[in-house]
N, CA, C and O of each residue as an XYZ file, in Angstrom:
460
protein
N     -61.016     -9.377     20.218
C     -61.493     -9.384     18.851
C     -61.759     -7.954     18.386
O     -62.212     -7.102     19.149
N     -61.429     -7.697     16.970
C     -61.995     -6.510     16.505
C     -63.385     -6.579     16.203
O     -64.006     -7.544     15.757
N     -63.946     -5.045     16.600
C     -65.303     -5.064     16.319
C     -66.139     -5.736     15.641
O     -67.060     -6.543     15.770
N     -65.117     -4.747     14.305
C     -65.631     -4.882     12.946
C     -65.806     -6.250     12.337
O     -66.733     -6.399     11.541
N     -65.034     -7.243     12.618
C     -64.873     -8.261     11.923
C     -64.492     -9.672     13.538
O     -63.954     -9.531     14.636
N     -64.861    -10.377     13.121
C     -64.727    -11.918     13.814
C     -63.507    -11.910     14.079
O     -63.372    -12.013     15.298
N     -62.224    -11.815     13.384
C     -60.912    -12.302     13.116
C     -60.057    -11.380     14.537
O     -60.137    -10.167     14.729
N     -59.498    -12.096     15.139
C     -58.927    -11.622     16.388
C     -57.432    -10.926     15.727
O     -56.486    -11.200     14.988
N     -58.041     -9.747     16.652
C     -56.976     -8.805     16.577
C     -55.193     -9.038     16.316
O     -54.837     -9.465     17.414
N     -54.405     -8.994     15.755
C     -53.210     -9.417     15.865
C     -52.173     -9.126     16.789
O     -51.220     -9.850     17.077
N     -52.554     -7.559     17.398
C     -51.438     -7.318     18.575
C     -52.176     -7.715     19.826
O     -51.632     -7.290     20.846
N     -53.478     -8.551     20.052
C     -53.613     -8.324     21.461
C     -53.523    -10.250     20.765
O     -54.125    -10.831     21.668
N     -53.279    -10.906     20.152
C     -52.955    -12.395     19.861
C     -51.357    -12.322     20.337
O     -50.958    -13.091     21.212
N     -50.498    -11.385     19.732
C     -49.450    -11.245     20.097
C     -48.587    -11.522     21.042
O     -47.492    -12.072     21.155
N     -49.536    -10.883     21.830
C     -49.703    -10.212     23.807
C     -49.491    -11.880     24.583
O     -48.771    -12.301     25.489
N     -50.377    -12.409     23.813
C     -50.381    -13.672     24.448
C     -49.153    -14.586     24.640
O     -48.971    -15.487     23.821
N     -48.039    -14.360     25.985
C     -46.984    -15.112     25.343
C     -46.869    -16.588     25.212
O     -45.832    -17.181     25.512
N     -47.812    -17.112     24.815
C     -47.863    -18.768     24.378
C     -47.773    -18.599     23.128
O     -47.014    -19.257     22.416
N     -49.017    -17.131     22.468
C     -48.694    -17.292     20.839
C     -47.459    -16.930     20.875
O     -46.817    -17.698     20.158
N     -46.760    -16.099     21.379
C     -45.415    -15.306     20.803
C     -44.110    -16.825     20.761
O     -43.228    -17.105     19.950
N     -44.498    -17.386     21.834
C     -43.576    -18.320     21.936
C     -43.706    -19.084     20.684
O     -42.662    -19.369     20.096
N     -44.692    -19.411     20.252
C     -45.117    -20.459     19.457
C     -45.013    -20.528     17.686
O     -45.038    -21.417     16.835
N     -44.839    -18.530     17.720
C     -44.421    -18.011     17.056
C     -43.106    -18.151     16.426
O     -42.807    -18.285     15.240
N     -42.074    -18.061     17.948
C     -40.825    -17.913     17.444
C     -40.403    -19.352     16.972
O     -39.325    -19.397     16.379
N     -41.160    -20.674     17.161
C     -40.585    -21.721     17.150
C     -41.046    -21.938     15.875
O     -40.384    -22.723     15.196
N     -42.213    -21.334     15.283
C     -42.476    -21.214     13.875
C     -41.451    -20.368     13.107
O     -41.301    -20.381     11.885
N     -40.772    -19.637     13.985
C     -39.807    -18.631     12.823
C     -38.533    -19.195     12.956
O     -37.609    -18.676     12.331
N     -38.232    -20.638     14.004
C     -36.941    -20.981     13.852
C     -37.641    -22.077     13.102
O     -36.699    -22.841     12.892
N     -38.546    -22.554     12.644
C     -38.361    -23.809     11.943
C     -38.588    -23.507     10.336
O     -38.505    -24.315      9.412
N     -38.852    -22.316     10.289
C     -39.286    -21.751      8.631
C     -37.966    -21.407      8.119
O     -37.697    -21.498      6.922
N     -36.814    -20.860      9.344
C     -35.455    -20.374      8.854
C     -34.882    -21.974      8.495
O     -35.022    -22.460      7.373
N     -34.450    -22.447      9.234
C     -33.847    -24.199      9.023
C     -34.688    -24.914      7.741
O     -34.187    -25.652      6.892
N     -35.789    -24.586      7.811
C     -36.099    -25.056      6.508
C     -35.838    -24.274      5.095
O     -35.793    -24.909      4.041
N     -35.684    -22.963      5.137
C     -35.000    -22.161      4.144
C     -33.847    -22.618      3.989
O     -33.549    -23.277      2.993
N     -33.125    -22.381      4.815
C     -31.515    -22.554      4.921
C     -31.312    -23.974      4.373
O     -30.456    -23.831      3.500
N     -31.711    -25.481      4.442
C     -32.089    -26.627      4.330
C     -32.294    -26.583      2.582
O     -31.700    -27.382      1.858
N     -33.096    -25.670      2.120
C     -33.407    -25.605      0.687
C     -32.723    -24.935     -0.156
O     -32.528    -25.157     -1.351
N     -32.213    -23.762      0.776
C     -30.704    -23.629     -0.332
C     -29.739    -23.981     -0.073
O     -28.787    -23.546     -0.720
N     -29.491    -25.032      1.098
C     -28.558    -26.030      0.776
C     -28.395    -27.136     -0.183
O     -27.342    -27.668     -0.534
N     -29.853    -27.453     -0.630
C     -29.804    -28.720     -1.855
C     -30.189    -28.173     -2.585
O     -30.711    -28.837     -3.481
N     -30.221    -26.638     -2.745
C     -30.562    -26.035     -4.795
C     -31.929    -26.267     -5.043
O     -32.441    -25.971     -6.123
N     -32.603    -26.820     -4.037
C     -34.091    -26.652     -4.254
C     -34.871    -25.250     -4.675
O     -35.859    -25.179     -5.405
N     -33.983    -23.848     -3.851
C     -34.584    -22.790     -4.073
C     -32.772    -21.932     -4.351
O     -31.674    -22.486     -4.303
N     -32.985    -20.965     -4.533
C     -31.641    -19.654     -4.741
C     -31.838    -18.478     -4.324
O     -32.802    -17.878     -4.798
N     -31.309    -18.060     -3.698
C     -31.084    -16.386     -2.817
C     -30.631    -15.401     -4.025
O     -29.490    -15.827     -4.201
N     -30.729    -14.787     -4.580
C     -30.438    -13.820     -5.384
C     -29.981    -11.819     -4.778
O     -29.368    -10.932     -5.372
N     -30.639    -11.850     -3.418
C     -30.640    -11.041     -3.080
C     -31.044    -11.231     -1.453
O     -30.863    -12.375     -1.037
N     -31.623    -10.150     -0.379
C     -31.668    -10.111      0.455
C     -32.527    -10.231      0.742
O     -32.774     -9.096      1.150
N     -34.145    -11.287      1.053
C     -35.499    -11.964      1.128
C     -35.938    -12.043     -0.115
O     -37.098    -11.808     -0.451
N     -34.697    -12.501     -1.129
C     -35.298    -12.551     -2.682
C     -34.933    -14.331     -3.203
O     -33.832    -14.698     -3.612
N     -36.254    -15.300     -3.040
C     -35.401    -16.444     -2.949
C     -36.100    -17.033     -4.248
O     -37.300    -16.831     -4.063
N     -35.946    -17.608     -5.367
C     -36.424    -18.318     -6.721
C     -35.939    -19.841     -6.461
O     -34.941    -20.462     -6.094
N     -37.421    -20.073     -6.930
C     -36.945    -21.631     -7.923
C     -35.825    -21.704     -8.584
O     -35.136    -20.702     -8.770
N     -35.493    -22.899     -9.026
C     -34.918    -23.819    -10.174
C     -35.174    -23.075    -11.504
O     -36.141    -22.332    -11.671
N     -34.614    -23.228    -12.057
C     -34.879    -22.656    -13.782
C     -35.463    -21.096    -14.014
O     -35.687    -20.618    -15.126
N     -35.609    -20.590    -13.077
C     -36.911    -19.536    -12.708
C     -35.657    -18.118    -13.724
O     -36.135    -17.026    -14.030
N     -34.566    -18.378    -13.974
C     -33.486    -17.384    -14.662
C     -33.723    -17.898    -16.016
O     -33.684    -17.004    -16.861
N     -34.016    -19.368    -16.587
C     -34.002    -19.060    -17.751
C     -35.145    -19.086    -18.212
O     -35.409    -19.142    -19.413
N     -36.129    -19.039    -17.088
C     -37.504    -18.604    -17.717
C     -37.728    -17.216    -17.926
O     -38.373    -16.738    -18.859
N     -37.075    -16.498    -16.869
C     -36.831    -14.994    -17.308
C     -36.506    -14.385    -18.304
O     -37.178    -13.563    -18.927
N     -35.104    -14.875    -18.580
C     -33.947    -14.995    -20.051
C     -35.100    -15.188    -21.036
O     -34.946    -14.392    -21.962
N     -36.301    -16.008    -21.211
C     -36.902    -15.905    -22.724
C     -38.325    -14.838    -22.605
O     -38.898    -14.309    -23.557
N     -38.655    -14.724    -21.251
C     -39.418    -14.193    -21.461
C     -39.137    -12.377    -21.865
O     -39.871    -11.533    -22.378
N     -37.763    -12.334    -21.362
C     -37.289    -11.227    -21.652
C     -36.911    -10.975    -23.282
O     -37.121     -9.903    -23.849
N     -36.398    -11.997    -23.839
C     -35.909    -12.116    -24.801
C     -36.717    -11.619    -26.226
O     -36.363    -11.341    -27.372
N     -37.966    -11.669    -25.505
C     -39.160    -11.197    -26.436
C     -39.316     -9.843    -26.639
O     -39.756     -9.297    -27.651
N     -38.958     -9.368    -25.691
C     -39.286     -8.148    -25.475
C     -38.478     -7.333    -26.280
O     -37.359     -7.757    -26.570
N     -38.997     -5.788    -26.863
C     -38.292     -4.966    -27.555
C     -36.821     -4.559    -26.742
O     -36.499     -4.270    -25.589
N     -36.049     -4.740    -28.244
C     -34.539     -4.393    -27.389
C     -34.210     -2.372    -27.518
O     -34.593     -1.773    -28.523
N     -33.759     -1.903    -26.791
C     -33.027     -2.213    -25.597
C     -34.437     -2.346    -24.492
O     -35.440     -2.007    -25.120
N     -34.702     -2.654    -23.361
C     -35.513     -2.492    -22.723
C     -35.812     -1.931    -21.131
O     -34.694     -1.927    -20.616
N     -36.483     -1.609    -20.446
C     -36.323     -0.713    -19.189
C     -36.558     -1.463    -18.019
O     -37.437     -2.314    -18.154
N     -36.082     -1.401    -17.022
C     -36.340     -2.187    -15.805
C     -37.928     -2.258    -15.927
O     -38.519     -3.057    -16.653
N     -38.472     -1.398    -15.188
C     -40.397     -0.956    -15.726
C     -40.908     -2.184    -17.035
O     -42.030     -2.690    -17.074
N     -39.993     -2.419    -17.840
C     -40.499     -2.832    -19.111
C     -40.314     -4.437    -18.439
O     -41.337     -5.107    -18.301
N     -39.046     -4.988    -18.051
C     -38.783     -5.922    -17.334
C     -40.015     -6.783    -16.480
O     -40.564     -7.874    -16.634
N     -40.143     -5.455    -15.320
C     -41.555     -5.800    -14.187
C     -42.639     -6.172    -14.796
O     -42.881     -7.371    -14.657
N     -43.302     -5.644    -15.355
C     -44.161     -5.985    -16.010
C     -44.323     -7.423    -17.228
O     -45.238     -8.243    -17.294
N     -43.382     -7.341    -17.868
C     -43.276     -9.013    -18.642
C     -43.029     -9.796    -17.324
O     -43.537    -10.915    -17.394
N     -42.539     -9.606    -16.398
C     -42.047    -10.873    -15.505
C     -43.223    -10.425    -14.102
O     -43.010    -10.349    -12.892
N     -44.115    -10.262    -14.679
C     -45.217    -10.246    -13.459
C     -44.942     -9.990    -12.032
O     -45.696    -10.411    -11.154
N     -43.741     -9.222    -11.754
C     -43.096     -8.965    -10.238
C     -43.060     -7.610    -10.070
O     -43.419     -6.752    -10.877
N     -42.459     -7.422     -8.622
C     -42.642     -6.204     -8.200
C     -41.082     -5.482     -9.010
O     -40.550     -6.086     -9.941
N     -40.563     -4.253     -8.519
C     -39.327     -3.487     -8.737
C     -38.272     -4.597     -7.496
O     -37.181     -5.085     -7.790
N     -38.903     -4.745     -6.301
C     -37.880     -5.425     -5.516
C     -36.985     -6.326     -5.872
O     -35.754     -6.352     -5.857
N     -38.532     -7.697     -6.476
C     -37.242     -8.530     -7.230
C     -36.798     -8.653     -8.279
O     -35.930     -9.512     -8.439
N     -37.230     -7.837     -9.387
C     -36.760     -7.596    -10.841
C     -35.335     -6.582    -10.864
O     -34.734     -6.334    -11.910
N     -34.957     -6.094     -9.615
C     -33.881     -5.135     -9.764
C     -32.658     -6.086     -9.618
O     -31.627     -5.907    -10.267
N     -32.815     -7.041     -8.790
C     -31.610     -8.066     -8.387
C     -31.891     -9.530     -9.544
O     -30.960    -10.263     -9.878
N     -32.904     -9.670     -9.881
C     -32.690    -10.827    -11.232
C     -32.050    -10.347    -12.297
O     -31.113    -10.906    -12.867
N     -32.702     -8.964    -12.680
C     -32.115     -8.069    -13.668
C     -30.522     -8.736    -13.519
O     -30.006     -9.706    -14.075
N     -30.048     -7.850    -12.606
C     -28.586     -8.013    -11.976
C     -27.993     -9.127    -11.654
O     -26.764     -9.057    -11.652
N     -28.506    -10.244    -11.350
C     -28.051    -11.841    -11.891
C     -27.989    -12.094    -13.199
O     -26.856    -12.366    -13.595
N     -28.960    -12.093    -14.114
C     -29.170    -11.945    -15.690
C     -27.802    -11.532    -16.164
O     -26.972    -12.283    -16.676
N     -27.625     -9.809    -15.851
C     -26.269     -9.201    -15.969
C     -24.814     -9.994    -15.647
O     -23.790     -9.673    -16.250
N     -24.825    -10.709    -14.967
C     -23.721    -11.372    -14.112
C     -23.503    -12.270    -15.124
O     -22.415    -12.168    -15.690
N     -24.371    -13.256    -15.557
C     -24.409    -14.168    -15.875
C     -24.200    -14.250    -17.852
O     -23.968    -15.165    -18.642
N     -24.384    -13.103    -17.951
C     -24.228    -12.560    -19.755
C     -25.441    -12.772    -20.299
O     -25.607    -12.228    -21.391
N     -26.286    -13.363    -19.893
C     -27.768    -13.029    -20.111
C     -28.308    -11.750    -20.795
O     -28.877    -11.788    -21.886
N     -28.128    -10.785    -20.198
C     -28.839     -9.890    -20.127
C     -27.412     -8.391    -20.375
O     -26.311     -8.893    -20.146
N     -27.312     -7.231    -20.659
C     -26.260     -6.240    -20.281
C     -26.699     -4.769    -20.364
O     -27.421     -4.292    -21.239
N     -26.353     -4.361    -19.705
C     -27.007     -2.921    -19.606
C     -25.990     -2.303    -20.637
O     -24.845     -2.617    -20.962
N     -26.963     -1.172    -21.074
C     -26.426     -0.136    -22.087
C     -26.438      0.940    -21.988
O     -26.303      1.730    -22.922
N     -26.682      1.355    -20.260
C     -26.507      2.814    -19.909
C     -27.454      2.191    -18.759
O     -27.705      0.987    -18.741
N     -27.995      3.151    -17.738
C     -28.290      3.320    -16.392
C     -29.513      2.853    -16.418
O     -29.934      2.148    -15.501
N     -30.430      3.264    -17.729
C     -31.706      2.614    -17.853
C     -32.507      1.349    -18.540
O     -33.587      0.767    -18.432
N     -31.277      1.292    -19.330
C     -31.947     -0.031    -20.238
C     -31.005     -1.130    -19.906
O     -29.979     -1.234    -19.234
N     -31.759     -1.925    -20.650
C     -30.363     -3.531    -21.211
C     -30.861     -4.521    -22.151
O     -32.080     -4.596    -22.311
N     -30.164     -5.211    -22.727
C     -30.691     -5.960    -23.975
C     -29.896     -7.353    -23.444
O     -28.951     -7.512    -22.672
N     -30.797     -8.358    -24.287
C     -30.653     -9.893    -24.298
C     -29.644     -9.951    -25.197
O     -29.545     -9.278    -26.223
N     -28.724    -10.961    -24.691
C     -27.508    -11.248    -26.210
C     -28.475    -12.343    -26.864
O     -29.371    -13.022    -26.362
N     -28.089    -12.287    -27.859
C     -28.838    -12.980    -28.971
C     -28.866    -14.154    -27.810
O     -28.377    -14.296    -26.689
N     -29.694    -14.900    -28.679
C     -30.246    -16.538    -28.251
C     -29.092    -17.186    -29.188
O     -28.738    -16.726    -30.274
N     -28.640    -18.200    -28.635
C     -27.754    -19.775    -29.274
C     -26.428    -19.199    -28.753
O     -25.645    -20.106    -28.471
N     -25.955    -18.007    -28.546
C     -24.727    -17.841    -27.784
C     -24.331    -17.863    -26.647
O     -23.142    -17.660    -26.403
């Protein structure tokens, strides 16, 4: 245990190889169950540990849509309450998808709504 606090240390829990084992059977059953959920569209990979809901693009699409055009990745993060990690690759789905189009290196604008 650490001193400071009740909560047992994490590398000497580690150490223990019953947790480690017990561990890995937690990290093969969290993968099969990922893999399992974007097999039925329950969730979507967008990127590389970047996984969204259902609809979660065209909730983006309006919330972006509000926003002053042209607009900045930075400007992006912030309306969509996320970090730079996953706003750089939704951005870039958005883009894919005609959603969204960049207008030079820093900005991009929403195509109108109804088209």
């Amino acid at each position: 245990m650490d001193r400071r606090s009740s909560v047992p240390r994490t590398d000497v829990m580690l150490a223990d190889p019953r947790l480690a084992a017990a561990q890995e059977v937690l990290d093969r059953s969290l993968v099969k169950a990922l893999a399992a959920a974007l097999r039925s569209g329950a969730v979507m990979s967008i990127a590389k540990n970047v996984i969204l809901l259902p609809g979660v693009l065209d909730r983006a699409a309006d919330v972006l849509a509000r926003l002053p055009s042209p607009f900045t990745v930075s400007d992006a993060r912030v309306a969509l309450a996320t970090s730079r990690r996953v706003v750089l690759p939704l951005l870039e789905c958005l883009d894919a998808e005609g959603i969204t189009r960049r207008v030079d290196n820093d900005l991009r604008v929403c195509r109108p709504q109804g088209r």
